[in-house]
ZAZA-888238 format. One line per field, with one value per atom (N, C-alpha, C): residue number from 1; x, y, z; atom name. Coordinates in steps of 0.02 Angstrom, whole numbers, plus 50000, padded with zeros to 5 digits. Example, Ala and Ser with C-alpha at 12.3 -4.5 7.8 and 13.67 -1.06 7.14 Angstrom:
<roses>
resi: (1	1	1	2	2	2)
xx: (50660	50615	50660	50642	50684	50645)
yy: (49716	49775	49835	49888	49947	50002)
zz: (50390	50390	50390	50354	50357	50394)
name: (N	CA	C	N	CA	C)
</roses>
This chain:
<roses>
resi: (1	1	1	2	2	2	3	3	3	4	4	4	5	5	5	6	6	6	7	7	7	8	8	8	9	9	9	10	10	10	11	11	11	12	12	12	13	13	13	14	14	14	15	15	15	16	16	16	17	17	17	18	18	18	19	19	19	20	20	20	21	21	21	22	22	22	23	23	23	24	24	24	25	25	25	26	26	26	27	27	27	28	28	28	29	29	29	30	30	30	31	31	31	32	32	32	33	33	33	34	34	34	35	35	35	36	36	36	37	37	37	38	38	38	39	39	39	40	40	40	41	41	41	42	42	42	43	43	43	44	44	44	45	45	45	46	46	46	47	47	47	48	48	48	49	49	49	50	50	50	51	51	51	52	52	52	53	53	53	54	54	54	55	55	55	56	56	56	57	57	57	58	58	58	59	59	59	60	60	60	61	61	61	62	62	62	63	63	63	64	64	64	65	65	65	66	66	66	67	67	67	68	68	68	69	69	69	70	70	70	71	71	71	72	72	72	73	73	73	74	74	74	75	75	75	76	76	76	77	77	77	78	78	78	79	79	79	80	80	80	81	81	81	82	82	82	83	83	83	84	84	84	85	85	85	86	86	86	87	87	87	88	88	88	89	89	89	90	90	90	91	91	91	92	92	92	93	93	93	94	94	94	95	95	95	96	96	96	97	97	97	98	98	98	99	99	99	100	100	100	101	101	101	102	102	102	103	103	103	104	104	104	105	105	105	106	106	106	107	107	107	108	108	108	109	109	109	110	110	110	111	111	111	112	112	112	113	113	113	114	114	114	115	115	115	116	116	116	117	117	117	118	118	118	119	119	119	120	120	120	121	121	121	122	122	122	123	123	123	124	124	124	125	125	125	126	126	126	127	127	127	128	128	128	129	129	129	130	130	130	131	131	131	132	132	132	133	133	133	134	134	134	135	135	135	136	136	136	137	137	137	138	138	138	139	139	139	140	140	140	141	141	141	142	142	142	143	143	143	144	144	144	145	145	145	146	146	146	147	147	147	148	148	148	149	149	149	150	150	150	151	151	151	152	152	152	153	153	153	154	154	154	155	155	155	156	156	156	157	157	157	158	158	158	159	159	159	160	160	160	161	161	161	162	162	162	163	163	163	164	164	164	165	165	165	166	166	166	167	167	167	168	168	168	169	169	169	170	170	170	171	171	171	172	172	172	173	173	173	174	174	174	175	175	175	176	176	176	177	177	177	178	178	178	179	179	179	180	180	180	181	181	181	182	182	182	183	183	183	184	184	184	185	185	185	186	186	186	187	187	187	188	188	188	189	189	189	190	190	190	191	191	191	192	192	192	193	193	193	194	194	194	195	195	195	196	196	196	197	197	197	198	198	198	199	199	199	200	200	200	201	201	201	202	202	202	203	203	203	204	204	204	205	205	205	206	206	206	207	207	207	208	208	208	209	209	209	210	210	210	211	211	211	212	212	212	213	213	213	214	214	214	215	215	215	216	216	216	217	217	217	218	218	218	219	219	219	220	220	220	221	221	221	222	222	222	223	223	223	224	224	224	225	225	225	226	226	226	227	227	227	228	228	228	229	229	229	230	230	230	231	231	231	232	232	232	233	233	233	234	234	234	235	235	235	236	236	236	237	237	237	238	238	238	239	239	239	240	240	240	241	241	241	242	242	242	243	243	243	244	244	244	245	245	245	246	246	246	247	247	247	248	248	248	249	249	249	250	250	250	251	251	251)
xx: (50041	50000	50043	50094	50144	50162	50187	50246	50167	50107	50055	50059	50027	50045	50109	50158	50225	50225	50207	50202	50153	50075	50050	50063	50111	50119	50180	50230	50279	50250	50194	50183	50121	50095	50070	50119	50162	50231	50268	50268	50307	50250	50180	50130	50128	50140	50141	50219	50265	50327	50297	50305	50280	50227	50184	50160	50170	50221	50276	50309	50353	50388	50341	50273	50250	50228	50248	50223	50291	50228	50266	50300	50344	50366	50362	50343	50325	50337	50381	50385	50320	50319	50242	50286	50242	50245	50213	50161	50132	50055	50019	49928	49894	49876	49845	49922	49918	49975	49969	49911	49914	49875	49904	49893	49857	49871	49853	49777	49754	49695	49636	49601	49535	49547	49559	49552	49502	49483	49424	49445	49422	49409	49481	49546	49618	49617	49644	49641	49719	49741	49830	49822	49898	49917	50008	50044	50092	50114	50159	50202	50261	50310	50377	50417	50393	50419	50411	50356	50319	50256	50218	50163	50124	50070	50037	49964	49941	49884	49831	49795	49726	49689	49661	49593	49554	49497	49452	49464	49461	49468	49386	49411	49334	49364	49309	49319	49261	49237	49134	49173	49121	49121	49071	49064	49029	48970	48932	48860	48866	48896	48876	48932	48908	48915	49012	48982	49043	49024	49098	49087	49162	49161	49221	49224	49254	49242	49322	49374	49409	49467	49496	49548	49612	49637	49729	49735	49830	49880	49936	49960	50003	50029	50116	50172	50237	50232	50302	50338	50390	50462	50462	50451	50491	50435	50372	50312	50322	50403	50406	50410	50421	50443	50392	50330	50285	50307	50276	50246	50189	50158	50104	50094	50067	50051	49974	49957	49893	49834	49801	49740	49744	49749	49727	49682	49626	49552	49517	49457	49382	49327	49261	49210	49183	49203	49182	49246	49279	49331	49283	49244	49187	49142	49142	49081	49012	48996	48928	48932	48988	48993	48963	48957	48915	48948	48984	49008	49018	49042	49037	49079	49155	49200	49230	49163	49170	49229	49214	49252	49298	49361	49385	49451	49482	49532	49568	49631	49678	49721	49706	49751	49779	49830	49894	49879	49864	49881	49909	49958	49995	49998	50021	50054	50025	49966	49911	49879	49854	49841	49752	49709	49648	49608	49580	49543	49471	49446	49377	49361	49310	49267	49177	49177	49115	49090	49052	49027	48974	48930	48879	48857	48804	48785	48734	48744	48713	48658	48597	48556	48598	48569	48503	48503	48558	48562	48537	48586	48523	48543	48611	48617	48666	48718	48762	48784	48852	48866	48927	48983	49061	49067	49129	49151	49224	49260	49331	49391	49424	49482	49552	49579	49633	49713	49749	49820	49868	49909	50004	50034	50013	50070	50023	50044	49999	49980	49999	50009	49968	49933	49891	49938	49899	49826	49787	49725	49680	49624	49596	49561	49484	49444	49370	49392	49403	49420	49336	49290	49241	49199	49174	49148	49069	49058	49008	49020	48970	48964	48998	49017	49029	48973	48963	48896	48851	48776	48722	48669	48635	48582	48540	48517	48474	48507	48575	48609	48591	48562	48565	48495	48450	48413	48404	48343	48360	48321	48388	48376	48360	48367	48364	48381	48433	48488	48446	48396	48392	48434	48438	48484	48563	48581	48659	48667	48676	48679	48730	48729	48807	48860	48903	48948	49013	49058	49127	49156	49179	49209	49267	49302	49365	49359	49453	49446	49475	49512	49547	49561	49644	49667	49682	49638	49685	49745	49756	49843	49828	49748	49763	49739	49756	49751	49673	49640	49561	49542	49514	49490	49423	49423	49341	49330	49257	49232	49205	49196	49161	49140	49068	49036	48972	48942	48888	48860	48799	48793	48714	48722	48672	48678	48696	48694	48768	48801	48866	48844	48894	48886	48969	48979	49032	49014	49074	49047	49131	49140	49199	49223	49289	49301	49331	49323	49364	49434	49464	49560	49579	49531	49541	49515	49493	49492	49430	49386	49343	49282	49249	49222	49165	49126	49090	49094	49104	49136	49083	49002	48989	48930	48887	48820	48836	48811	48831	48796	48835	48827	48816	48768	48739	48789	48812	48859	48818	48828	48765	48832	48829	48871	48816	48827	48782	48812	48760	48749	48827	48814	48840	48830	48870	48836	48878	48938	48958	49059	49072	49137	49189	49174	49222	49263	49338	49393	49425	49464	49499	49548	49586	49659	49678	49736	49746	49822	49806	49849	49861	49931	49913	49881	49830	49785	49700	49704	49650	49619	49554	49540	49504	49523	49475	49445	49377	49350	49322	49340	49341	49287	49247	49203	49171	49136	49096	49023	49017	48971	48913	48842	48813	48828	48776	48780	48795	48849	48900	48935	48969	49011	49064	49082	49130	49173	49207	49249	49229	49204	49212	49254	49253	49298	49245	49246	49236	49300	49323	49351	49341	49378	49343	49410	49412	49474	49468	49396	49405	49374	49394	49358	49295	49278	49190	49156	49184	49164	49155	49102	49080	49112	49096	49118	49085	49145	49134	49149	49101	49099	49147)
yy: (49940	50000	50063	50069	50114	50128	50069	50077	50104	50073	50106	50193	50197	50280	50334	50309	50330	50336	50288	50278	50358	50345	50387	50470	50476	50528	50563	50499	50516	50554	50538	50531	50584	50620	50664	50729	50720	50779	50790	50723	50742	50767	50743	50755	50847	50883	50937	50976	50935	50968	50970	50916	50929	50971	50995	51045	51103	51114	51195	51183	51128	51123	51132	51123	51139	51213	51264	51327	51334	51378	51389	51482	51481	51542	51586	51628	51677	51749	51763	51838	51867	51922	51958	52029	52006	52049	52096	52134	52180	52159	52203	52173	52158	52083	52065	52038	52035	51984	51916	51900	51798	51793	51757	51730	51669	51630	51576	51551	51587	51575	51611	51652	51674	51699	51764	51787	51851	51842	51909	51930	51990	52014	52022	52059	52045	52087	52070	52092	52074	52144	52144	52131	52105	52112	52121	52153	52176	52164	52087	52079	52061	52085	52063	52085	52145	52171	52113	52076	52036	52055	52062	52093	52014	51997	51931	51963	51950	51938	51892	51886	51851	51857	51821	51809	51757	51769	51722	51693	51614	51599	51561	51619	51600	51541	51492	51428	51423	51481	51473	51442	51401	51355	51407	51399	51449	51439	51503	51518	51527	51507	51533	51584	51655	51731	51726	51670	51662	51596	51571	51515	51505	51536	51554	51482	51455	51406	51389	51437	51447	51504	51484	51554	51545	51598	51571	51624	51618	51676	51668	51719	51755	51792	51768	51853	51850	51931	51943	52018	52020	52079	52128	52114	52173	52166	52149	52197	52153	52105	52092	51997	51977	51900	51878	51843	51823	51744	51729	51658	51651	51593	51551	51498	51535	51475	51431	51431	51382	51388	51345	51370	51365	51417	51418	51419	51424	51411	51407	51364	51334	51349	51370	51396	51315	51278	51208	51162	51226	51208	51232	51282	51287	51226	51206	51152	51180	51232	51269	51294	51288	51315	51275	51283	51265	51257	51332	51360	51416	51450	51520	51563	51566	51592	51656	51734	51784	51848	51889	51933	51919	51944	51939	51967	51966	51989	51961	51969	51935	51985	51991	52047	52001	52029	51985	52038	52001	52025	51972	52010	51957	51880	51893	51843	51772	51802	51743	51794	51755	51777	51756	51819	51792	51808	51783	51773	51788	51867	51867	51868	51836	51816	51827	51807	51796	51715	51713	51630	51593	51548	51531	51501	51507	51457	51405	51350	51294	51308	51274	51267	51271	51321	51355	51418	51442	51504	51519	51486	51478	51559	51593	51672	51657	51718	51745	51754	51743	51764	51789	51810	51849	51776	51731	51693	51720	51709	51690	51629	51634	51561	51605	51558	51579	51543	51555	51526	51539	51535	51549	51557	51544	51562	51637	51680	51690	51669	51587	51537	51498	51510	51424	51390	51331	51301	51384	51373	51427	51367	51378	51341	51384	51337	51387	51409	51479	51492	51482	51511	51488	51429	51370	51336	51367	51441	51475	51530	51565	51606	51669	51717	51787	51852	51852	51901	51850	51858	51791	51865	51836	51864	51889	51868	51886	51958	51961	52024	52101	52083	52160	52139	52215	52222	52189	52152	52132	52196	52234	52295	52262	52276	52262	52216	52205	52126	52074	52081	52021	51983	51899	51867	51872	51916	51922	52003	52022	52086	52093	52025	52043	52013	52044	52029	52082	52041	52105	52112	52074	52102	52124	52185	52208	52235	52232	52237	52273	52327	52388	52387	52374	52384	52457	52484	52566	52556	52611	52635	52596	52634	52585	52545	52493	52423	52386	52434	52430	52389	52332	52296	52340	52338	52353	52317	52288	52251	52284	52326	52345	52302	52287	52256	52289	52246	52239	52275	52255	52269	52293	52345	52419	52446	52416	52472	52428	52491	52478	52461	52430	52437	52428	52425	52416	52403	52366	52336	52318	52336	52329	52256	52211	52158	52154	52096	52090	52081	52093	52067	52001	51945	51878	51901	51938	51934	51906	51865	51804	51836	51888	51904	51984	51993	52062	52083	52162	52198	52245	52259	52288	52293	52348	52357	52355	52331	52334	52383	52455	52523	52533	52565	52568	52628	52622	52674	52718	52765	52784	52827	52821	52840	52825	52892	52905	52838	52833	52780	52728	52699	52637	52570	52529	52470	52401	52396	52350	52369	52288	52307	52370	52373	52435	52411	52466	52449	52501	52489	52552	52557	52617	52630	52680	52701	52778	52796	52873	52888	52967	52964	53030	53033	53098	53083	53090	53039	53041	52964	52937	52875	52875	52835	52843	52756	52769	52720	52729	52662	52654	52610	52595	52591	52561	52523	52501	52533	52569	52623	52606	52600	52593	52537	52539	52482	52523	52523	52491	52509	52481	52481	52528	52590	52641	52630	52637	52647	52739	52749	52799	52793	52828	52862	52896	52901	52967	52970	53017	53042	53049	53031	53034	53053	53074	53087	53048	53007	52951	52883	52834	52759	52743	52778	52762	52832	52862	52954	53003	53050	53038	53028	53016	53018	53045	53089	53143	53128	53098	53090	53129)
zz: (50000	50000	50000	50052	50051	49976	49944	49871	49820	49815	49772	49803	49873	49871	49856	49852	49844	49760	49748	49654	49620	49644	49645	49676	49710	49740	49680	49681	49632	49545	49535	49472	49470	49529	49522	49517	49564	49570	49480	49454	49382	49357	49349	49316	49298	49374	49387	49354	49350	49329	49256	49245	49175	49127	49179	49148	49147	49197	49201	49153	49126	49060	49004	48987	48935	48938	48976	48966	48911	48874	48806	48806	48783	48766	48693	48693	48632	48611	48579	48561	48529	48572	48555	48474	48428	48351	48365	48420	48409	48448	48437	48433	48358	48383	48449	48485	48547	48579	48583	48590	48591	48521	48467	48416	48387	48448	48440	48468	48518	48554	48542	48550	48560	48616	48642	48709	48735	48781	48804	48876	48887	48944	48978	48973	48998	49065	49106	49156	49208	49199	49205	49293	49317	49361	49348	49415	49412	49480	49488	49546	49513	49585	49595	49516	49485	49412	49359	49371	49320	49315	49246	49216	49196	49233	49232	49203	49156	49109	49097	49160	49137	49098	49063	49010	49007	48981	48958	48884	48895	48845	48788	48725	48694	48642	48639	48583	48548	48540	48504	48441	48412	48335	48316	48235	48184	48213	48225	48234	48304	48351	48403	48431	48472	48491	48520	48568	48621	48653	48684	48718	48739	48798	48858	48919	48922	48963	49001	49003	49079	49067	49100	49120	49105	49064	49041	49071	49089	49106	49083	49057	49000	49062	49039	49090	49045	49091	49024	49078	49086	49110	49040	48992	48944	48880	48902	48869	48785	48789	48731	48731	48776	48777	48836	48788	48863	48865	48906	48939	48963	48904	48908	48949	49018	49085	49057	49013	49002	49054	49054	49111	49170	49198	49294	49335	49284	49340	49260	49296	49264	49300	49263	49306	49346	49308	49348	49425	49419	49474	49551	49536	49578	49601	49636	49651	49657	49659	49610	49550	49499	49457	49393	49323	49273	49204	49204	49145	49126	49102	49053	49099	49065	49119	49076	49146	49103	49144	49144	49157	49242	49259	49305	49315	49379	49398	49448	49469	49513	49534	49632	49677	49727	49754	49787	49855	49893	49982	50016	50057	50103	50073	50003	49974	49956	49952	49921	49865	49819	49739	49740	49732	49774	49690	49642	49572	49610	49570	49583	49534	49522	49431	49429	49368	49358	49345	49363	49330	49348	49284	49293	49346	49394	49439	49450	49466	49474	49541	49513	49590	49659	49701	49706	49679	49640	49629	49567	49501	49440	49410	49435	49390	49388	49370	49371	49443	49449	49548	49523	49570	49578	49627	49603	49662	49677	49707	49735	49735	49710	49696	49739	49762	49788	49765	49786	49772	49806	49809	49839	49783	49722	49661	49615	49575	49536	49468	49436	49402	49417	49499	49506	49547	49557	49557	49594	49560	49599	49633	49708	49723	49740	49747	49775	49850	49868	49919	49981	49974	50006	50012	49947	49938	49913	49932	49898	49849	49810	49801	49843	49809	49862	49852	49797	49789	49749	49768	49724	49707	49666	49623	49663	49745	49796	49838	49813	49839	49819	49768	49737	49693	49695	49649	49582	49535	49485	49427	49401	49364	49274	49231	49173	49134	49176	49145	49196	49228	49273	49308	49303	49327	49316	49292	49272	49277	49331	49334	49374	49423	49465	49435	49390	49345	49364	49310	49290	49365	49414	49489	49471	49494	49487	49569	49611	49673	49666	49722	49722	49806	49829	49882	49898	49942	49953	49987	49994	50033	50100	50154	50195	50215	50156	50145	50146	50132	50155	50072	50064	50005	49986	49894	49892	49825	49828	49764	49736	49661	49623	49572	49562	49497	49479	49437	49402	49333	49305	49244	49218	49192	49197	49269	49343	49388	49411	49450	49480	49558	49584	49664	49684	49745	49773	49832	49893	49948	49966	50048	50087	50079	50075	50096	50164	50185	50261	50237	50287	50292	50257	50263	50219	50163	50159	50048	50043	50060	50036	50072	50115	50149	50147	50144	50137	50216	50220	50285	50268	50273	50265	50200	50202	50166	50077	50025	49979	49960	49906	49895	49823	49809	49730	49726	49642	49643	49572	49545	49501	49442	49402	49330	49273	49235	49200	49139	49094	49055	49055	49128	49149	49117	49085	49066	49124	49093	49129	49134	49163	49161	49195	49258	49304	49306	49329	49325	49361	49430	49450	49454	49467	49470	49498	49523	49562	49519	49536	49491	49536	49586	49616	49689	49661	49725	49692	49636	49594	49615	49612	49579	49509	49479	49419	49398	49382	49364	49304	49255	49207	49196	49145	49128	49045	49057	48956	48976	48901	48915	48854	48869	48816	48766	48698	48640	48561	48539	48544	48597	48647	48691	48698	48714	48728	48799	48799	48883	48902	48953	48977	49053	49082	49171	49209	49253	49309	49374	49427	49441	49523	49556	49612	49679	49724	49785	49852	49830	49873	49844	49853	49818	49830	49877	49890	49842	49816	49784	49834	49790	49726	49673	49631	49547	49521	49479	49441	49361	49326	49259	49207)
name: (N	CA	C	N	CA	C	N	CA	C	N	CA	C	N	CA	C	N	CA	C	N	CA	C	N	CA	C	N	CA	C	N	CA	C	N	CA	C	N	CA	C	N	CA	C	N	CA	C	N	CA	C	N	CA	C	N	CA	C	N	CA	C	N	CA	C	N	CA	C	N	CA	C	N	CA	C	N	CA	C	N	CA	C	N	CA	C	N	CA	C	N	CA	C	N	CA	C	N	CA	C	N	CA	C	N	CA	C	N	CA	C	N	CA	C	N	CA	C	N	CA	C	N	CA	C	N	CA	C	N	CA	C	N	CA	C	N	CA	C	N	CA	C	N	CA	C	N	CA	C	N	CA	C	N	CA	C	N	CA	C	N	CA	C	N	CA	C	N	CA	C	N	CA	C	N	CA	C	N	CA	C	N	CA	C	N	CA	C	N	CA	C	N	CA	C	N	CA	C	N	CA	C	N	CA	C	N	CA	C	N	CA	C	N	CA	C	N	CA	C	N	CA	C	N	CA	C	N	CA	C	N	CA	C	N	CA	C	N	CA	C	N	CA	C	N	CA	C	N	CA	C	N	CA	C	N	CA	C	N	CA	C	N	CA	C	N	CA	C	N	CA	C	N	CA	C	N	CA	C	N	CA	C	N	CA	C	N	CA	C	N	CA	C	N	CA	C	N	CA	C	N	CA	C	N	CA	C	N	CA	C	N	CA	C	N	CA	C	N	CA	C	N	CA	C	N	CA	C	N	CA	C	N	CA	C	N	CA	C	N	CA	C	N	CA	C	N	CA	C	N	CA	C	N	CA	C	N	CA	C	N	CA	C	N	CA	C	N	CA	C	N	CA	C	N	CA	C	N	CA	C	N	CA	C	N	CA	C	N	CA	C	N	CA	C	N	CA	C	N	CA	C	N	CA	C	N	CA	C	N	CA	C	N	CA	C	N	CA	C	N	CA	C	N	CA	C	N	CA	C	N	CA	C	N	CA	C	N	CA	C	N	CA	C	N	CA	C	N	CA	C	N	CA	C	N	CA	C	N	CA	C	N	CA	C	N	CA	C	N	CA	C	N	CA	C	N	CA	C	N	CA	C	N	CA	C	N	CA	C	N	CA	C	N	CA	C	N	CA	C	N	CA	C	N	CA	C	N	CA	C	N	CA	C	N	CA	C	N	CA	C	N	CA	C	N	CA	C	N	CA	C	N	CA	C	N	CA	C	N	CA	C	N	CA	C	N	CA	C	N	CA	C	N	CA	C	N	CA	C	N	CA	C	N	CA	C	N	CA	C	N	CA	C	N	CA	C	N	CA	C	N	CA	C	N	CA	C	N	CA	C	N	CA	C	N	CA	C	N	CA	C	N	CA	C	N	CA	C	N	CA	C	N	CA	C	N	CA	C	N	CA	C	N	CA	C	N	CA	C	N	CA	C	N	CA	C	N	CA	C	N	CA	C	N	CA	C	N	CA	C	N	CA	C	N	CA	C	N	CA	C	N	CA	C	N	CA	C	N	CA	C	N	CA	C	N	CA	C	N	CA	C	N	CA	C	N	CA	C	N	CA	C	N	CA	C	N	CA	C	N	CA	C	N	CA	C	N	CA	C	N	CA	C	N	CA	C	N	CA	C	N	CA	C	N	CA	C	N	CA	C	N	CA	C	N	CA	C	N	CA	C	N	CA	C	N	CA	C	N	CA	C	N	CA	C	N	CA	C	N	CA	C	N	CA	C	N	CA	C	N	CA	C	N	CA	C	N	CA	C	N	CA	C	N	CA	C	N	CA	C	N	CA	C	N	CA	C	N	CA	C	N	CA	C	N	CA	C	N	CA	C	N	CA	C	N	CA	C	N	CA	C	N	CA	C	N	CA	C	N	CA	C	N	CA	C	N	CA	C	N	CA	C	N	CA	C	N	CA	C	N	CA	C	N	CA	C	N	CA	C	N	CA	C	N	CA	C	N	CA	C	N	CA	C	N	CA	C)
</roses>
């Protein structure tokens, strides 16, 4: 029994080397940057003077819109020589999860790599939810950090989009160190995290930007915040402007 678990243990460990040896390396020619795949929704991160690039990966066959079903990461030092880490999370790595792996992002506190996403949900929920995956690398493995949902469809108003309205999570650490979740789609909200990352600290806050659709995104620059934004059909990026992360915002 010993020499079968030892065998198996051995052969999960190469299993795993071996798939660090198949990350592939690629000189980027310009845009697009990945050539080879179908990618949506990129969503940068920047540790340790490495630039790590999440996306959704789309595989729709002719006739159908989209069909995103998990998560690659792409990194690269000199903007010119990436590396292709292959997939790090699946919306079915969720044990409520279904499918359809849409918009998301990945922030590093105290040295865990915490993936907030979007993705379909399985009974009892039956919408759109924001879950959480966590890690120690920002490469993966990403695991379900709660075993639930972090925002569900019963959280927030159902405005125009109905069941998929809590979408697009992007997080934003301030200076002091205070977490915040911004999502959703036709109305914005935002809502405090606790110190573990995985946790709501607080009332979730309708945020109001004029013809808001989906997709927020923040950043500081200074002593500015600015949130970025997909605006309307066809889809525009707009901003508003703000001197503190909760606002107002100033369009």
């Amino acid at each position: 029994m010993r020499n079968t678990l030892f065998i198996v243990s051995l052969y999960l460990i190469l299993s795993a080397c071996g798939e660090k040896r198949n990350e592939v390396k690629f000189i980027s020619e310009g845009n697009p940057i990945v050539t080879d795949k179908f990618t949506a929704d990129p969503a940068p991160m920047v540790h340790n003077g490495r630039l790590y690039l999440y996306v959704g990966h789309d595989e729709a066959e002719e006739g159908q819109d989209f069909n995103i079903t998990e998560w690659l990461c792409y990194s690269t030092k000199d903007m010119k020589t990436w590396t292709d880490h292959g997939c790090v999370l699946k919306p079915t790595d969720f044990s409520w999860g279904v499918g359809e792996a849409w918009a998301s992002q990945v922030v590093e506190k105290d040295g865990k790599f915490y993936y907030y996403t979007t993705v379909q949900a399985d009974a009892p929920y039956n919408s759109k939810v924001v879950g959480v995956a966590v890690s120690d690398s920002p490469t993966g493995p990403f695991i379900d950090a709660r075993g639930t949902p972090l925002i569900t469809d019963d959280m927030t108003p159902n405005g125009p989009r109905g069941w998929w309205n809590d979408i697009d999570p992007t997080v934003f650490i301030d200076d002091d160190g205070q977490a915040y979740l911004y999502w959703g789609n036709t109305q914005c909200y935002y809502v405090k995290l606790k110190k573990n990352m995985i946790e709501l600290d607080g009332p979730i806050v309708p945020v109001h930007l004029p013809r808001y659709t989906e997709a927020p995104w923040i950043h500081k620059r200074g002593d500015w915040y600015y949130l970025s934004y997909a605006s309307e059909f066809p889809e525009k990026i707009c901003y508003a402007m703000s001197r503190s992360i909760t606002g107002p915002w100033e369009y």
